[in-house]
VEXROFI-247340 format. One record per residue: x, y, z of N, C-alpha, C in turn; residue in one letter; residue number from 1. Coordinates in Angstrom, 2 decimals. Atoms other than C-alpha are relative to their C-alpha. Example, Ala and Ser with C-alpha at 12.3 -4.5 7.8 and 13.67 -1.06 7.14 Angstrom:
<nodes>
      nc1      nc2      nc3     cac1     cac2     cac3      cc1      cc2      cc3  type  seq
     0.89    -1.19     0.00    12.30    -4.50     7.80     0.90     1.20     0.00     A    1
    -0.82    -1.19    -0.06    13.67    -1.06     7.14    -0.77     1.09     0.73     S    2
</nodes>
This chain:
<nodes>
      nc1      nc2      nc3     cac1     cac2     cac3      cc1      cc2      cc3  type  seq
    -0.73     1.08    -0.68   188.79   108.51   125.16    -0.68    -0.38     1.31     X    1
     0.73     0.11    -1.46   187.00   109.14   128.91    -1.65    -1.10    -0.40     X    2
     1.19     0.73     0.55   183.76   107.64   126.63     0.59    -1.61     0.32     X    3
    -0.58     1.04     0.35   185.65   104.80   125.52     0.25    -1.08     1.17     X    4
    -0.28     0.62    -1.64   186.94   103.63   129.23    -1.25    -0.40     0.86     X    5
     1.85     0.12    -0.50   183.33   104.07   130.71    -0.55    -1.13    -0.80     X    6
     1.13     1.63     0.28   181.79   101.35   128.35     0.48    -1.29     0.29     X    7
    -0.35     0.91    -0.90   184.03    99.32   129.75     0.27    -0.31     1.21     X    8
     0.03    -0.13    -1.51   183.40    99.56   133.21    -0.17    -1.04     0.78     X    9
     0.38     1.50    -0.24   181.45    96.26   133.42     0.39    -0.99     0.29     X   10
    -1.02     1.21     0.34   183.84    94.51   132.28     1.29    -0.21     0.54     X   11
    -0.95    -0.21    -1.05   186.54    95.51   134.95    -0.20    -0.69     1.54     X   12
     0.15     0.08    -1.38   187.27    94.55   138.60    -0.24     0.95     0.61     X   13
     0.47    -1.15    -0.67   186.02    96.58   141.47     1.33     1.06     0.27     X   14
    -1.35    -0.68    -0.61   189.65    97.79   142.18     0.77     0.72    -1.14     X   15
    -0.13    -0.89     1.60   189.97    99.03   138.24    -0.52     0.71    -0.20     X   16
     1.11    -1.07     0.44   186.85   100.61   138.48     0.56     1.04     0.69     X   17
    -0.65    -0.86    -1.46   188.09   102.82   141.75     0.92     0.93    -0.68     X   18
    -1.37    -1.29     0.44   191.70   103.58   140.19    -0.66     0.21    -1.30     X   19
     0.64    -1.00     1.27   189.89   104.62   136.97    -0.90     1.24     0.20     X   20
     0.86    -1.06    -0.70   187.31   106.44   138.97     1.02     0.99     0.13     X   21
    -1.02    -1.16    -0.16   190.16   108.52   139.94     0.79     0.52    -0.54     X   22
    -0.37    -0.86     1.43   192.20   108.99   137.15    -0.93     0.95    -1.19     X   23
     1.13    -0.67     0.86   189.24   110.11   135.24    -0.41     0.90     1.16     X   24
     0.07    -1.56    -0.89   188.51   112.61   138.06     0.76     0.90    -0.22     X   25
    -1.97    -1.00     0.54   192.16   114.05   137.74    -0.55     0.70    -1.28     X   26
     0.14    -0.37     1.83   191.80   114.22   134.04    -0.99     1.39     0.26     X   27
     1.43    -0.84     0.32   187.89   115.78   134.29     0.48     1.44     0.66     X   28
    -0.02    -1.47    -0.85   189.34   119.05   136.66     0.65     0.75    -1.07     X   29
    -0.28    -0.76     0.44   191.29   120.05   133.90    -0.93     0.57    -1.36     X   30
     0.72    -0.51     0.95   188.50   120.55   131.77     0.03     1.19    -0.65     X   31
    -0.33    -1.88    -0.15   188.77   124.26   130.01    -1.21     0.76     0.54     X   32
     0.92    -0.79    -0.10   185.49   125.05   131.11     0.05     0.08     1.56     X   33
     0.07    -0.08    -1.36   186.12   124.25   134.78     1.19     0.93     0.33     X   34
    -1.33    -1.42    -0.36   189.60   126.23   134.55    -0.48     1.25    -0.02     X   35
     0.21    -1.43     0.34   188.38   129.31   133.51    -0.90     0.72     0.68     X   36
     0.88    -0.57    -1.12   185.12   129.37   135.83     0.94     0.33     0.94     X   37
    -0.78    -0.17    -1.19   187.84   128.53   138.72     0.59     1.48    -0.27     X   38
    -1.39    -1.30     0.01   190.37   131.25   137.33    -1.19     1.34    -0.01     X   39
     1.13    -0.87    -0.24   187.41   133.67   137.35     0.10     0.59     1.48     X   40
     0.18    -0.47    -1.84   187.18   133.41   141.39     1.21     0.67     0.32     X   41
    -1.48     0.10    -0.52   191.15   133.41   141.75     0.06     1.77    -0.37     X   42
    -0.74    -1.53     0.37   191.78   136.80   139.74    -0.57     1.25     0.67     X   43
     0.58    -1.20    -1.29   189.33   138.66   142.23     0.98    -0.02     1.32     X   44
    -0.19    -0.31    -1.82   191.35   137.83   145.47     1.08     1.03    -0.16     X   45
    -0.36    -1.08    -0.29   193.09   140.04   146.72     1.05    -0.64     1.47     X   46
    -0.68     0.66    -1.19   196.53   138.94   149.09     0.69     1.04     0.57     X   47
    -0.63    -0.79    -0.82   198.14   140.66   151.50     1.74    -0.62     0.57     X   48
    -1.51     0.30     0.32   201.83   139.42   151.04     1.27     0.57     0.03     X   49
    -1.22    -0.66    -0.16   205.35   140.65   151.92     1.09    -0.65    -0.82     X   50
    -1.17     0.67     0.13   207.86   137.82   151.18    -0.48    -0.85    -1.17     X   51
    -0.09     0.80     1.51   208.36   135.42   148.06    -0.68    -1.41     0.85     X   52
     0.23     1.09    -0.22   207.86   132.43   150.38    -1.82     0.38     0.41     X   53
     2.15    -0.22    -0.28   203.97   134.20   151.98    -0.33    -0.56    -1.74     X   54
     0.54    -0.05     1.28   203.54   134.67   148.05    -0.53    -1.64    -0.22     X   55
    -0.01     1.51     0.49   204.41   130.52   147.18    -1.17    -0.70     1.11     X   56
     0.63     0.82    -0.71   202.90   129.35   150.33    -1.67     0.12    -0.01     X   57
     1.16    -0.48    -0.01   199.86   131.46   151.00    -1.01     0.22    -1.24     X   58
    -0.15    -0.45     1.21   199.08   132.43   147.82    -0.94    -1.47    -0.80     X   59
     0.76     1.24     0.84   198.70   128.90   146.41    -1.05    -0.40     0.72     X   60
     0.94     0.86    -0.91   197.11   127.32   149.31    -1.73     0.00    -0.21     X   61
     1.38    -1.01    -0.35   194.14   129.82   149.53    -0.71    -0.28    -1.55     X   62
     0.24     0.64     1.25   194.15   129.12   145.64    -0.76    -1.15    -0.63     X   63
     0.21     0.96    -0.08   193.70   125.98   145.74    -1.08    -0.87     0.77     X   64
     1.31     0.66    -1.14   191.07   125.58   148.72    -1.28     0.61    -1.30     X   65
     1.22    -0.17     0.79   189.13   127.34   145.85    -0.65    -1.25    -1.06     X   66
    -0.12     1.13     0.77   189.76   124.61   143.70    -0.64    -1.26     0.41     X   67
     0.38     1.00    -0.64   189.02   122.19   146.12    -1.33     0.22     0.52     X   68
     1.51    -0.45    -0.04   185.63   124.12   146.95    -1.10    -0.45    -1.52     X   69
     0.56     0.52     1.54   184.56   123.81   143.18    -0.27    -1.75     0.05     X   70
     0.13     1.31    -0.27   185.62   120.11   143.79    -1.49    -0.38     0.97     X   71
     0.92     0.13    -1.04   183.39   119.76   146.49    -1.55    -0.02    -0.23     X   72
     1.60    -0.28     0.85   180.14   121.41   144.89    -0.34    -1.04    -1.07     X   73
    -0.31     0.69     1.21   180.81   119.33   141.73    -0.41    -1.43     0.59     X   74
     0.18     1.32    -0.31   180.83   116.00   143.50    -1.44    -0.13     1.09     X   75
     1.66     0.48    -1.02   177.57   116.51   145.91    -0.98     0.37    -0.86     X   76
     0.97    -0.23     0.68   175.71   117.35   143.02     0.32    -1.48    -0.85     X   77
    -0.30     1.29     0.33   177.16   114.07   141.45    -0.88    -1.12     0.59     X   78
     0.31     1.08    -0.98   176.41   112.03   144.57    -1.70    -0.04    -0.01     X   79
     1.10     0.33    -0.11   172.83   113.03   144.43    -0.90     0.06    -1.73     X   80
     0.64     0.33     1.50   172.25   112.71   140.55     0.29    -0.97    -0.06     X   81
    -0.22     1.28    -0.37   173.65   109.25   141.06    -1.11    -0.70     0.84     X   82
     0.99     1.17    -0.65   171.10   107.83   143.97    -1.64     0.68    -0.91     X   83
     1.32     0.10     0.39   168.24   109.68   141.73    -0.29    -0.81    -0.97     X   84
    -0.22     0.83     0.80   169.38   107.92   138.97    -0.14    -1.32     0.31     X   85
     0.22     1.30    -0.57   169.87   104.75   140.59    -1.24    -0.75     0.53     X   86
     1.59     0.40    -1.15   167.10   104.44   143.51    -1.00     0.02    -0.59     X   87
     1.37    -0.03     0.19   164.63   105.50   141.68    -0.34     0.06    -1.83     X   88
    -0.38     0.49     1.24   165.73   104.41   138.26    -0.83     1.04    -1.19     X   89
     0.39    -1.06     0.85   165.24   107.95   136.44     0.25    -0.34    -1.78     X   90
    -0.94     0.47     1.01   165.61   107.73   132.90     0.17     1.37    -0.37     X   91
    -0.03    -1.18    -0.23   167.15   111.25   132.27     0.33     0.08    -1.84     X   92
    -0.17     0.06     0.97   166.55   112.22   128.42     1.06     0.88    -0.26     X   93
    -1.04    -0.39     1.00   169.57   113.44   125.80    -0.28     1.64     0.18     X   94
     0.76    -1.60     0.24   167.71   116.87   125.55     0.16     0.91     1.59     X   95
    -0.25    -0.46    -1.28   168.22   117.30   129.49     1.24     0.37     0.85     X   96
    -1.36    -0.22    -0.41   171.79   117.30   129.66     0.22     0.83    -0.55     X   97
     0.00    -1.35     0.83   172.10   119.64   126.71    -0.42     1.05     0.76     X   98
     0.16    -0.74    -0.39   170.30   121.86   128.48     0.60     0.72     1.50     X   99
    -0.08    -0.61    -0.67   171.90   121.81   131.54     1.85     0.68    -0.59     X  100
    -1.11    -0.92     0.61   175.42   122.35   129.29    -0.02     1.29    -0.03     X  101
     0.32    -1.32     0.32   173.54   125.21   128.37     0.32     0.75     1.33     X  102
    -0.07    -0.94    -1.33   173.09   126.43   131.85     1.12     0.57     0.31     X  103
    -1.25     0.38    -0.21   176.88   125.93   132.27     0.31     1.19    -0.85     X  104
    -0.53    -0.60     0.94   177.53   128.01   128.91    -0.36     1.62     0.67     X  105
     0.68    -1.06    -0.56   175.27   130.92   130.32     0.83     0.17     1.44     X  106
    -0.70    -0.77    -0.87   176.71   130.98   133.47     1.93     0.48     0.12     X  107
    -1.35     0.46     1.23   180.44   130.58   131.83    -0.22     1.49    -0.27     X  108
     0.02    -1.84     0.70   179.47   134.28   129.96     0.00     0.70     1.29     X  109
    -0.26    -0.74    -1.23   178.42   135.51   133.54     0.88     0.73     0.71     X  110
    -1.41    -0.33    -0.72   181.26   135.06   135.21     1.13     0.97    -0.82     X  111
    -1.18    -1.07     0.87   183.22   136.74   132.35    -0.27     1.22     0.54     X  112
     0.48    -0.95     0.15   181.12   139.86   132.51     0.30     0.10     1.52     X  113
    -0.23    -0.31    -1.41   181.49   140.21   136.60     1.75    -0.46     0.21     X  114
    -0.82    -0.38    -0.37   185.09   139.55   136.21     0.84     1.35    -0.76     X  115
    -0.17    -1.07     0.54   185.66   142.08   133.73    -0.40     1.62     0.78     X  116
     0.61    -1.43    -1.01   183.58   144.76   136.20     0.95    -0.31     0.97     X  117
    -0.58     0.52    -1.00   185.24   143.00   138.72    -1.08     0.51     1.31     X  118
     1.18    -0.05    -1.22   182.10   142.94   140.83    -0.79    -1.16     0.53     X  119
     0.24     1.52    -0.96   180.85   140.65   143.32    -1.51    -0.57    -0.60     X  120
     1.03     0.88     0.52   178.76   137.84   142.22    -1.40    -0.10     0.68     X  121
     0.66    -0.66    -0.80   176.70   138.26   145.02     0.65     0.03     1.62     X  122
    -0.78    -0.47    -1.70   177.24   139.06   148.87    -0.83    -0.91     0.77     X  123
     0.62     0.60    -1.04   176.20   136.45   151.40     0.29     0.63     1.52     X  124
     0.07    -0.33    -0.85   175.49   137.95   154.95    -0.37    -0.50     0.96     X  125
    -0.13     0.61    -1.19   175.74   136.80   158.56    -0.71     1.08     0.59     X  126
     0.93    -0.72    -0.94   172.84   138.42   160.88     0.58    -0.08     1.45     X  127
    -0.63     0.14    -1.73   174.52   139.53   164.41    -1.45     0.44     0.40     X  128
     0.71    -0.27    -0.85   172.36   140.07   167.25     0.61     0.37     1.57     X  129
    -0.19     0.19    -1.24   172.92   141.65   170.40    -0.43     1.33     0.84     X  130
     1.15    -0.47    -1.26   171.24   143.47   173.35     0.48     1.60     0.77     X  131
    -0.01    -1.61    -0.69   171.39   147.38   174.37    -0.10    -0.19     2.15     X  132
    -0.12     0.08    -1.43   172.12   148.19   178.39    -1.56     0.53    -0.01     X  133
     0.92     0.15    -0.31   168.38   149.08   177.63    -1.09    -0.78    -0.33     X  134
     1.08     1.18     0.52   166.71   146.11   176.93    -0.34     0.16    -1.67     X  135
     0.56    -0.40     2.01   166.71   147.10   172.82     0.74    -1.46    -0.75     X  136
    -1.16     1.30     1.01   167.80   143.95   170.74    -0.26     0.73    -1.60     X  137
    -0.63    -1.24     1.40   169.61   145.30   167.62     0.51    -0.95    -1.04     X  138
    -0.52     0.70     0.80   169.74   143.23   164.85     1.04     0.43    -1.33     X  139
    -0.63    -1.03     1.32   172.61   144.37   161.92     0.80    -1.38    -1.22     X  140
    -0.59     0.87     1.22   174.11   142.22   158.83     1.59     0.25     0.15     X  141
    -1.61     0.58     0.17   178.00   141.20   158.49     0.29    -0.69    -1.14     X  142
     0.15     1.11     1.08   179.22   140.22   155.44     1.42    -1.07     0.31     X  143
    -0.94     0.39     0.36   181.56   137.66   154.91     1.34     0.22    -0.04     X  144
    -0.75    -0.83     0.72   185.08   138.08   154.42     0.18    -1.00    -1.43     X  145
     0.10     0.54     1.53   186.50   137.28   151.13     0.42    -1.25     0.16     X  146
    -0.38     1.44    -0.26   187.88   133.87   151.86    -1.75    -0.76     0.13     X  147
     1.71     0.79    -0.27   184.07   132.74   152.69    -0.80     0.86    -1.06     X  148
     1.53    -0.37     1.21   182.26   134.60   149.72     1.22    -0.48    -1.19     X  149
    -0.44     0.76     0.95   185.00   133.04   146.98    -0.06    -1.33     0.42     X  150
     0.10     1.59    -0.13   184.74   129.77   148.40    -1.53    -0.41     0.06     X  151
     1.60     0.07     0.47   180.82   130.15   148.56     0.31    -0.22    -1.64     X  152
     0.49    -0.40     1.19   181.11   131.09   145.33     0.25    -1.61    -0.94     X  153
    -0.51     1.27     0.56   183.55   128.12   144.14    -1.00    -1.06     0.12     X  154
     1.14     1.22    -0.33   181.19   125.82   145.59    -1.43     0.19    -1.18     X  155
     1.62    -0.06     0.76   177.72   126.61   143.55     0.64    -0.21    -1.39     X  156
    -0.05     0.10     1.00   179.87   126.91   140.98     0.44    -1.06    -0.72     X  157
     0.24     1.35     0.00   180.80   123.39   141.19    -0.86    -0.70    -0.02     X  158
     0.95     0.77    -0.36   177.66   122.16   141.77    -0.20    -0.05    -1.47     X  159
     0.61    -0.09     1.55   176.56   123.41   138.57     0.47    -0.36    -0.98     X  160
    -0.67     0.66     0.74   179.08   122.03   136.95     0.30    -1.25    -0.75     X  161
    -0.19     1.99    -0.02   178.43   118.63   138.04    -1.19    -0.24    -1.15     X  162
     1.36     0.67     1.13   175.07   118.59   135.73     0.28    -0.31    -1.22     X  163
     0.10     0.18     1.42   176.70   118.58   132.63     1.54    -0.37    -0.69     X  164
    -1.32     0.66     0.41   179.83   117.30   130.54    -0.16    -1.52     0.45     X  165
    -0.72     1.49    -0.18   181.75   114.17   131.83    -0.60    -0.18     1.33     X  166
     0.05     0.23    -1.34   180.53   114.23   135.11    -1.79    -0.46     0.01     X  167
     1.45     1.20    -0.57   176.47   113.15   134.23     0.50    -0.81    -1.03     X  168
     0.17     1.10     0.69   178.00   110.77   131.77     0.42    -0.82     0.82     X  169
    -0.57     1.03    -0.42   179.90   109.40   134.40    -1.14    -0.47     1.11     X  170
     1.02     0.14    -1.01   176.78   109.51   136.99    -1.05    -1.54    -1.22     X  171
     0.64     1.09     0.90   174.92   107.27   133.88     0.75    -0.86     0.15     X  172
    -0.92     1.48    -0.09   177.81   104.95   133.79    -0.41    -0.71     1.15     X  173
    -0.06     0.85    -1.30   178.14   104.20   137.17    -1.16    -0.88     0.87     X  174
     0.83     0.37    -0.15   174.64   103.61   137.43    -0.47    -1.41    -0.70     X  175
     0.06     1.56     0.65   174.84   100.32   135.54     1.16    -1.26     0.39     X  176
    -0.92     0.74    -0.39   177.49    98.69   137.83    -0.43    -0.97     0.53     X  177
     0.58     1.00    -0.80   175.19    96.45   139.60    -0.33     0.11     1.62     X  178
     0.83    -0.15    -1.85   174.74    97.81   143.61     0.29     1.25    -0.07     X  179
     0.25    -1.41    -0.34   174.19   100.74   144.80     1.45     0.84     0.39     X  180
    -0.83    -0.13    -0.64   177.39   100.51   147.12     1.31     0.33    -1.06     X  181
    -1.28    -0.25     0.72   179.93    99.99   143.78    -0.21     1.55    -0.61     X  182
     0.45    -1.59     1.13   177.81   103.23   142.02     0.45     1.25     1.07     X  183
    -0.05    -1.15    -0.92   178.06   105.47   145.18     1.92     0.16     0.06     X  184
    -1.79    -0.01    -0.39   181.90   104.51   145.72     0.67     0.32    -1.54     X  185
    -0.33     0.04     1.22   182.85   105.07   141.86    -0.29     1.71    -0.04     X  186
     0.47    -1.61    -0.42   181.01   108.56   142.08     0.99     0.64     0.93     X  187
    -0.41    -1.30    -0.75   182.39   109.59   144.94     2.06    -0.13     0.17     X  188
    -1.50     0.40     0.93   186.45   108.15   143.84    -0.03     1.06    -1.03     X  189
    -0.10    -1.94     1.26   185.55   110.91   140.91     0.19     0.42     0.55     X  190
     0.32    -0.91    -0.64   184.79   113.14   142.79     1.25     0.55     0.59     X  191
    -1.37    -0.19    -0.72   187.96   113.01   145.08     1.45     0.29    -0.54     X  192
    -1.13    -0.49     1.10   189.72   113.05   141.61     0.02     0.99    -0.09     X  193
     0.43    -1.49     0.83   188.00   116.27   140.65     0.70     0.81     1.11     X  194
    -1.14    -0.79    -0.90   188.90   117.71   144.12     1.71     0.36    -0.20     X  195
    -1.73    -0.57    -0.02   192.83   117.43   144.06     0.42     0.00    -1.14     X  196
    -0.12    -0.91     1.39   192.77   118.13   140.29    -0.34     1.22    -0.46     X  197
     0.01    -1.18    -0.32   191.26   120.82   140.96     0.60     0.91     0.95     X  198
    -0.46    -0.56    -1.10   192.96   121.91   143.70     1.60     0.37    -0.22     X  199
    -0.81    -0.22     0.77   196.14   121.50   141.90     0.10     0.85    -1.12     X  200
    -0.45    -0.90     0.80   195.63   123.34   138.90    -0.34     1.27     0.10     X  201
     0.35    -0.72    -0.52   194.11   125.54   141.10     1.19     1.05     0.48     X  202
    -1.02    -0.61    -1.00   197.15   126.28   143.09     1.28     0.50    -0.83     X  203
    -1.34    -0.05     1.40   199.59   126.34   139.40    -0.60     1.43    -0.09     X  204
     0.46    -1.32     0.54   196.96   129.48   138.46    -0.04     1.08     1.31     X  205
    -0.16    -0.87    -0.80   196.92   131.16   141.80     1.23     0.68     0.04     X  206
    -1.68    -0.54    -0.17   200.77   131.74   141.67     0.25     1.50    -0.63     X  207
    -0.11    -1.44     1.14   200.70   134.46   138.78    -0.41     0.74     0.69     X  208
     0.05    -1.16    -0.88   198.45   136.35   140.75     0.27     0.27     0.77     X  209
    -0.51     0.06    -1.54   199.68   135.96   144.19     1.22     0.85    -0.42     X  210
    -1.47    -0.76     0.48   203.01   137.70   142.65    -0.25     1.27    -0.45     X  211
    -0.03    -1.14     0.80   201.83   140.46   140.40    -1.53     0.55     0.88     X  212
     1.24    -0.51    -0.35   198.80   141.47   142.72     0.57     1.41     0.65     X  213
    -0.21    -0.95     0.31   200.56   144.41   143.95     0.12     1.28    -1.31     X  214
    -0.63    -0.65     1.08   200.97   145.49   140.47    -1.35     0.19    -0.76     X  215
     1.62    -0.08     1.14   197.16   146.92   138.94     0.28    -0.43    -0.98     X  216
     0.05     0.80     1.26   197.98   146.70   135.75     0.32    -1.06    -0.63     X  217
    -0.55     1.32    -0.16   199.63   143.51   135.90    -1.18    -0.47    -0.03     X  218
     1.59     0.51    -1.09   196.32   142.17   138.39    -0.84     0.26    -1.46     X  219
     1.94     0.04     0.90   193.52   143.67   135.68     0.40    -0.77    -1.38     X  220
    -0.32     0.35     1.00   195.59   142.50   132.74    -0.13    -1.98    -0.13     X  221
    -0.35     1.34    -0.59   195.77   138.85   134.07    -1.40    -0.45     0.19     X  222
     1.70     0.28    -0.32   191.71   139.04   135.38    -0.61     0.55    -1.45     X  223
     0.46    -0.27     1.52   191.02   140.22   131.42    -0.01    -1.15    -0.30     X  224
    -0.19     1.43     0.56   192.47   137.23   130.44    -0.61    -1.16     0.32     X  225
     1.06     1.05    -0.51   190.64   134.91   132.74    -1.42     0.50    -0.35     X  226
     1.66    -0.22     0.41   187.33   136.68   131.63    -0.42    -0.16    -1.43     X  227
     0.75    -0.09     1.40   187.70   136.57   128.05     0.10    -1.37    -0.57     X  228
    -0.02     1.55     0.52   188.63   132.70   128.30    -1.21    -0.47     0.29     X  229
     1.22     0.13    -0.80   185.63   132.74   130.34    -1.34     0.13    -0.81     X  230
     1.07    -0.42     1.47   183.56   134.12   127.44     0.09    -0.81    -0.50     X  231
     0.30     0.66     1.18   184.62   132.41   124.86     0.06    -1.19    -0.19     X  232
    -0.22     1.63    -0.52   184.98   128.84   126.34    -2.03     0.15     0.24     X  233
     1.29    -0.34    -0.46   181.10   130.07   127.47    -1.27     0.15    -1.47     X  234
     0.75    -0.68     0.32   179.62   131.63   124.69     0.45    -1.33    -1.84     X  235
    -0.50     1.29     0.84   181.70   128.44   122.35    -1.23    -1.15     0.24     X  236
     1.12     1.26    -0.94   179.01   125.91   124.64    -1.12     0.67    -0.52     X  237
     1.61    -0.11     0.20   175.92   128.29   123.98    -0.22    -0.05    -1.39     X  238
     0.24     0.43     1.78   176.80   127.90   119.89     0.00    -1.49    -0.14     X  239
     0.03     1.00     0.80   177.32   124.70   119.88    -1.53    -1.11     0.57     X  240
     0.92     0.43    -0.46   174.37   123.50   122.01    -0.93     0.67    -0.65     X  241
     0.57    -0.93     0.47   172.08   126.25   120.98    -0.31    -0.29    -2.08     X  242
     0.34    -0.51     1.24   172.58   126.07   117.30     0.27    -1.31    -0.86     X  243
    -0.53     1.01     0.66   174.89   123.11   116.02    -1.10    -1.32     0.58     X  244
     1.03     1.04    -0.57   172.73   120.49   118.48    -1.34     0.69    -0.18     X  245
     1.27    -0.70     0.28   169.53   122.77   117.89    -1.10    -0.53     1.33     X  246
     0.50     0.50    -1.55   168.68   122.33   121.84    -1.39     0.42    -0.56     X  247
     1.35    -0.21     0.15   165.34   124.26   120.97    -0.77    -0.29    -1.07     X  248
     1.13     0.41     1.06   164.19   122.65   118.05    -0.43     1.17    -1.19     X  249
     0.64    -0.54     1.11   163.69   125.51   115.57     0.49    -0.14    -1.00     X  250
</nodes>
């Protein structure tokens, strides 16, 4: 159906294109492959909660900024597959999107397997510096806390997201609107969809855990489930690219 709307883009006013841009953002966050990366990040946190209302409030919010991180990555990888497309009038072959699905599918299994360990994807570190009463400068590493290494994380994992599905068909579309100015504003109207669609169904899946995170077996039973959708939404993309489309030709 999202196909279908796109070939008629042309053939719309600028103010159809916009609110379509954005309904089709909405739509695109609930993708299952973008849920399940997101719910991946979510079933690692870890809240520190007393009351029913911390739970609803906090709980989602923090949820949801993940959501809206993903958003974020997702659409600046958009914005600049759009002006390469455009500016410099790429022509990006059939065989190149496939592959970056692929990428998508592969990292899709990843995330399963590191939420199943439940081990960090990786650790980004902040270098302090500061100065001994004898003239010694002492350099030592800081990591992160977890609020800034899941929202790192959300982010890349948006980016990567943006290369493949609905989001470079919509970077091709938009690239045949006629200026630069309607293609960039159409892009980045997605984009703003993808954010608070993501950020929303972001903040629906944070709830479960925000409640039962005192409760291990609850918590690992709940982060199983997000890893094995995670798989097989993942490892569904590397069969059907891989074997049914015969990405490598054998």
């Amino acid at each position: 159906m999202v196909e279908q709307i796109l070939e008629q883009l042309q053939a719309m006013t600028p103010a159809l294109v916009l609110t379509l841009g954005l309904a089709i953002g909405l739509q695109h966050a609930f993708e299952p492959d973008h849920v399940a990366a997101v719910s991946t990040q979510i079933s690692k946190r870890r809240y520190k909660l007393q009351s029913v209302r911390k739970i609803i409030t906090e709980g989602t919010f923090k949820s949801s900024f993940l959501g809206a991180m993903w958003g974020a990555g997702h659409t600046t990888t958009l914005v600049l597959m759009g002006l390469l497309v455009y500016l410099l009038a790429i022509n990006i072959p059939q065989n190149v999107f496939m592959g970056f699905e692929f990428i998508v599918g592969i990292m899709l299994v990843f995330l399963a397997f590191t939420t199943f360990s439940n081990k960090k994807l990786f650790t980004l570190k902040h270098l302090h510096t500061h100065t001994h009463n004898d003239g010694t400068i002492h350099t030592h590493p800081h990591e992160h806390d977890n609020d800034h290494k899941h929202s790192h994380k959300s982010y890349i994992i948006g980016c990567i997201h943006g290369l493949a599905g609905t989001g470079s068909l919509v970077v091709l579309t938009a690239s045949t609107l006629g200026n630069i100015e309607t293609t960039l504003s159409f892009i980045l109207i997605f984009g703003i969809g993808s954010v608070i669609g993501m950020a929303m169904v972001s903040g629906l899946i944070g709830l479960p855990f925000a409640f039962i995170n005192k409760i291990e077996s609850a918590n690992k039973a709940l982060r199983y489930i997000a890893g094995f959708a995670s798989l097989f939404i993942g490892a569904n993309i590397l069969y059907e690219i891989a074997i049914v489309n015969n990405l490598f030709g054998i």
